[in-house]
C-alpha positions as CSV (number, residue, x, y, z in Angstrom):
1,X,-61.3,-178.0,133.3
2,X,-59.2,-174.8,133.3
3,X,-55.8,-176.9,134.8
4,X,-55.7,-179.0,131.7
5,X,-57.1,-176.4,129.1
6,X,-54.3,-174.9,127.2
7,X,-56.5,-172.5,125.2
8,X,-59.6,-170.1,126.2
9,X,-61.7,-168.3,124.5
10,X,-63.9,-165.9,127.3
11,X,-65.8,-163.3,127.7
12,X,-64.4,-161.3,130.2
13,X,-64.9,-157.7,132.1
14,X,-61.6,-156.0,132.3
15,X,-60.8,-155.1,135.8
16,X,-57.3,-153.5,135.7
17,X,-53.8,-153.4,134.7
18,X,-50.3,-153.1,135.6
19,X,-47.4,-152.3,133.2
20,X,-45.1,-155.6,132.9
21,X,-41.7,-155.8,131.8
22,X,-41.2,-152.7,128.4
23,X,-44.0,-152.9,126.3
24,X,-46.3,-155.8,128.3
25,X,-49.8,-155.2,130.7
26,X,-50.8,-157.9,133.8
27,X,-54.5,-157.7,133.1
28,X,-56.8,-158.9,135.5
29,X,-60.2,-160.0,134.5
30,X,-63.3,-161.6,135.5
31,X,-65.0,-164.1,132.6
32,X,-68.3,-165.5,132.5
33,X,-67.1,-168.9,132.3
34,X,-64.0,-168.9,134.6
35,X,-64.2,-166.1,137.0
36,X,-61.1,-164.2,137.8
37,X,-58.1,-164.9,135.8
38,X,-54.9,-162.9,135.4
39,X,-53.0,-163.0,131.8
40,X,-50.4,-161.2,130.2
41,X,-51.1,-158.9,127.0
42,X,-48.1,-158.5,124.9
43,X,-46.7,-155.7,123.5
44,X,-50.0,-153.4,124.1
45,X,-47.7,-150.6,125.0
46,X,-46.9,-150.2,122.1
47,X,-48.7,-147.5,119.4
48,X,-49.6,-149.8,116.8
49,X,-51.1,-152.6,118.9
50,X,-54.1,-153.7,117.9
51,X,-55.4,-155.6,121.0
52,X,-54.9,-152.2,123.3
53,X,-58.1,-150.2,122.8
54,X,-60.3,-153.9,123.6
55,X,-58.8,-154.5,127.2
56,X,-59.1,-150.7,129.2
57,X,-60.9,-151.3,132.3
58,X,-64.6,-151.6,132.4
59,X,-64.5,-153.1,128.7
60,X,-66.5,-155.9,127.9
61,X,-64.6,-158.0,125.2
62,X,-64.0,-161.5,123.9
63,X,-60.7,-162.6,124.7
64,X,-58.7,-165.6,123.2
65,X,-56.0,-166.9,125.9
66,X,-52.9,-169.4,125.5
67,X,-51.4,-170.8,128.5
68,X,-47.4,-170.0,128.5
69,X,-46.2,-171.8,131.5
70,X,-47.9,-170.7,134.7
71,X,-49.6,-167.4,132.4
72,X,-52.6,-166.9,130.3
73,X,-51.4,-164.9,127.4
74,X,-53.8,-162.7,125.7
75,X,-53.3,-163.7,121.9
76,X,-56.8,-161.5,120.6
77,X,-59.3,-159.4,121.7
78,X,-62.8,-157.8,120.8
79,X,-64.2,-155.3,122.3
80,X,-68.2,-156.4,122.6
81,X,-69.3,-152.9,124.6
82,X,-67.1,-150.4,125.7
83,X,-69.5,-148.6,127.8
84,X,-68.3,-145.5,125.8
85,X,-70.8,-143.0,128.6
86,X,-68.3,-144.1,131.5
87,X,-65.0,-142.8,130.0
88,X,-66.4,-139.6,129.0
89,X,-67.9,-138.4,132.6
90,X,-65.6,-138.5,135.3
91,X,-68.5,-139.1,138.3
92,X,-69.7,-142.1,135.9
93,X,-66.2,-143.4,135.3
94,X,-65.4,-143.5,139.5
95,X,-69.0,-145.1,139.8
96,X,-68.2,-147.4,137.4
97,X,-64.6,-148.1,139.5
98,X,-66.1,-148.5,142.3
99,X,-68.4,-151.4,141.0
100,X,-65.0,-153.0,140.0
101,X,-63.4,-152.5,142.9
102,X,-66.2,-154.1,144.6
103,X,-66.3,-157.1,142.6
104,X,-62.1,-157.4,142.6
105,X,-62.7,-157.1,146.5
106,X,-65.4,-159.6,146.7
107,X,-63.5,-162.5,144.9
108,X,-60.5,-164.5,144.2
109,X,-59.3,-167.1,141.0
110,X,-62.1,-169.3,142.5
111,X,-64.0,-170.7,139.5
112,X,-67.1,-169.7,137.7
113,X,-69.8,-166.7,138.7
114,X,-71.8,-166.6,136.2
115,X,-74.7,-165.1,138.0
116,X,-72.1,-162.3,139.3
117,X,-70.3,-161.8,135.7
118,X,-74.1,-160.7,134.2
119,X,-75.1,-158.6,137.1
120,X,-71.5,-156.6,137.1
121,X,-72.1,-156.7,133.0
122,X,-75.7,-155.0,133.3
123,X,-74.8,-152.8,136.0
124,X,-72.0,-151.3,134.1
125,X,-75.0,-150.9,131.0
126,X,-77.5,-149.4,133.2
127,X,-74.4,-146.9,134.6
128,X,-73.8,-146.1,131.1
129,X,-77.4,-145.3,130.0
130,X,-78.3,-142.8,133.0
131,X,-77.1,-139.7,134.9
132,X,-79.0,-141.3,138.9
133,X,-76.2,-143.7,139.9
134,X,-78.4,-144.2,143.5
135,X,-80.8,-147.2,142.0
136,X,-77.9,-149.3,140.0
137,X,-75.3,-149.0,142.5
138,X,-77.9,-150.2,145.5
139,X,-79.1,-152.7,143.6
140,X,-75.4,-154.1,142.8
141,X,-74.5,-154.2,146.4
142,X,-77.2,-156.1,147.3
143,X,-77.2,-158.6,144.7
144,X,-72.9,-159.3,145.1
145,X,-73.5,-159.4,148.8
146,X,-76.6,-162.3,148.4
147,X,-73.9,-164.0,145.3
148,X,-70.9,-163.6,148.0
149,X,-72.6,-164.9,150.8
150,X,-73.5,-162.1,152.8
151,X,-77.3,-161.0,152.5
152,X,-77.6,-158.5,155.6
153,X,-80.6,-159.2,157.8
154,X,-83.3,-156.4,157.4
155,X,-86.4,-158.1,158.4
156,X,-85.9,-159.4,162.2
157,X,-83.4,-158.4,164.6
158,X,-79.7,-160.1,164.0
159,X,-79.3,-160.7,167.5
160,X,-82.8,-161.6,169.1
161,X,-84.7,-162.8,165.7
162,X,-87.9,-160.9,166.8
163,X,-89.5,-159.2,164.1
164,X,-88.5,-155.2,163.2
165,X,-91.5,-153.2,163.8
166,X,-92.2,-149.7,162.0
167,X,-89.9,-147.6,163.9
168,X,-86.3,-146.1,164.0
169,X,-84.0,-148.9,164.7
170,X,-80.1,-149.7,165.0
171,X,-78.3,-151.5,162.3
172,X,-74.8,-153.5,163.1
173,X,-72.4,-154.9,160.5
174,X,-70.8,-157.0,163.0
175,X,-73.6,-158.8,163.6
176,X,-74.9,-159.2,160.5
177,X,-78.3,-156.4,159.9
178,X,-80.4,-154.8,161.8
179,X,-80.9,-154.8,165.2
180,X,-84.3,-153.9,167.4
181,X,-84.4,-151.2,169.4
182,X,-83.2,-153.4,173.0
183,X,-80.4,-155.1,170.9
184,X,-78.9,-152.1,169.7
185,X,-79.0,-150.5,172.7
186,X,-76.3,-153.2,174.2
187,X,-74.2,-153.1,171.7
188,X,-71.1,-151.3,171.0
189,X,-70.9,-151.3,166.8
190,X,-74.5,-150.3,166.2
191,X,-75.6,-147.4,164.6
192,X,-78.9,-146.2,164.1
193,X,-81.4,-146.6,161.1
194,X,-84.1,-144.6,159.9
195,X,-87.1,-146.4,159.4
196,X,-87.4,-144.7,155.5
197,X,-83.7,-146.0,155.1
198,X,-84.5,-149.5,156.2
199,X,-87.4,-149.7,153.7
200,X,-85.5,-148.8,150.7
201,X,-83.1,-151.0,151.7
202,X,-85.5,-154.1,151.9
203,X,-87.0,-152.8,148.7
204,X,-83.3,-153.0,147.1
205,X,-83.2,-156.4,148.5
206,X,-86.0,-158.1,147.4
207,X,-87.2,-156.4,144.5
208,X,-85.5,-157.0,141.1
209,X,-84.1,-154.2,138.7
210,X,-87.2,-153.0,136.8
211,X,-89.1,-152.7,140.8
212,X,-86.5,-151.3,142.0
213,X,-86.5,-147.8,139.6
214,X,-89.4,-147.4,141.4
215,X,-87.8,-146.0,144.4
216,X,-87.2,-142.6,144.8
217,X,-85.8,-141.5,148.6
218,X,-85.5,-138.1,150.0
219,X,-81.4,-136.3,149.4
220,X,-81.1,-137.3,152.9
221,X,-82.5,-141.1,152.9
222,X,-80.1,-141.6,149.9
223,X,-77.2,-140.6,151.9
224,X,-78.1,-142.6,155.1
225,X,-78.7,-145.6,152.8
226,X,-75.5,-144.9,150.9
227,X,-73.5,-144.2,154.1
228,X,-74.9,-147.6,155.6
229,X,-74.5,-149.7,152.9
230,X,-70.9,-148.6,152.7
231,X,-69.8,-149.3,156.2
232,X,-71.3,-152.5,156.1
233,X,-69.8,-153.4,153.0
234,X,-65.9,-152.2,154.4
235,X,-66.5,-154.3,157.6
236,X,-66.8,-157.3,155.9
237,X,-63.4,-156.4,153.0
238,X,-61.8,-155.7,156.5
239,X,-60.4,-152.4,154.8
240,X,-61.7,-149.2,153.3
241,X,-62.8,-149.0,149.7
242,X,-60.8,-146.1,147.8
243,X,-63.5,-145.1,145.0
244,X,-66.3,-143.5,147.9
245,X,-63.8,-141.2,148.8
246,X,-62.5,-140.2,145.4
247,X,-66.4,-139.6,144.4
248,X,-66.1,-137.0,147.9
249,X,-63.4,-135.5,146.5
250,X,-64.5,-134.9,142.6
251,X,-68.0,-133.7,144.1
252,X,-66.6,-130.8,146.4
């Protein structure tokens, strides 16, 4: 178990950093085989450190850790894919941001993901190997809300269970999905939803990756979908994400 183990080696997705102490970086990352853990990389600060290049956020590397009191210390590192495509394009590299964010958001130093380590992993590949963020970044919402425990309901109505029939409805994070037409009506946090926005997001939902390519909304469905997925996704953090607006502002 991780109490008693006093060496690691992990794979890991780099999350972020903080400079520590002169010359030292607080990492956190999130490992296949342990989830979120924090640890200390000495001395990357410096020019000649050899470690530095393997843990820059987004990188996926092999790390060796050593427990030092209460701290993992990072004693190697190899990079296994950079995802070199989301340094060199800003948009990419605040898509990519915003994936961590949401995952960093989404979890604590709670144990082993494995199914939520490999989908942040391929959706960081599939960022880095096209220019249409719209497909990878729905799909990743979708799937870390079903891993975290919080699958919207698109099919029947949150509030009354009847079934959603063909036909602009209203959509409520507060409650959990969509509601029908009645429902929404009565309450005070719905908003509405298209009827072409609510079937690309089902599609999202129950499709996997290679299905989902296959969707291809209007410039406006895309937004509504976008906008949606986004409120519902900062009700349930409880705060705003910073990466959506940063996109805003690098775009205009």
């Amino acid at each position: 178990m991780l109490k008693t183990e006093r060496t690691l080696r992990v794979e890991a997705i780099v999350l972020h950093h903080t400079n520590w102490g002169e010359a030292d970086r607080l990492l956190t990352v999130f490992t296949k085989s342990h989830g979120k853990l924090r640890a200390i990389a000495k001395s990357v600060r410096k020019m000649q450190s050899r470690k530095a290049g393997h843990l820059e956020p987004f990188s996926h590397s092999t790390l060796m850790l050593a427990k030092a009191h209460d701290l993992w210390i990072v004693t190697d590192a190899e990079t296994i894919d950079a995802f070199s495509p989301l340094r060199e394009d800003l948009q990419l590299m605040t898509r990519a941001a915003f994936v961590i964010e949401l995952l960093d958001r989404f979890t604590f130093e709670e144990g082993q993901n494995w199914q939520l380590y490999q989908l942040v992993v391929d959706t960081l590949k599939r960022l880095s190997e096209t220019q249409d963020s719209f497909v990878p970044l729905r799909f990743y919402e979708m799937r870390l809300l079903d891993l975290q425990g919080f699958r919207p309901m698109l099919f029947e109505c949150a509030k009354c269970r009847k079934e959603i029939q063909a036909e602009d409805q209203f959509f409520s994070a507060e409650l959990g999905g969509v509601l029908c037409p009645s429902c929404g009506a009565r309450s005070d946090d719905s908003r509405l939803i298209s009827m072409d926005a609510l079937r690309f997001m089902r599609h999202f939902q129950r499709s996997d990756y290679k299905t989902s390519l296959k969707a291809d909304p209007t410039p406006k469905t895309r937004l509504e979908v976008e906008a949606l997925m986004n409120h519902y996704l900062t009700y349930h953090l409880e705060r705003k994400l910073n990466t959506p607006e940063f996109f805003k502002q690098i775009q205009n």
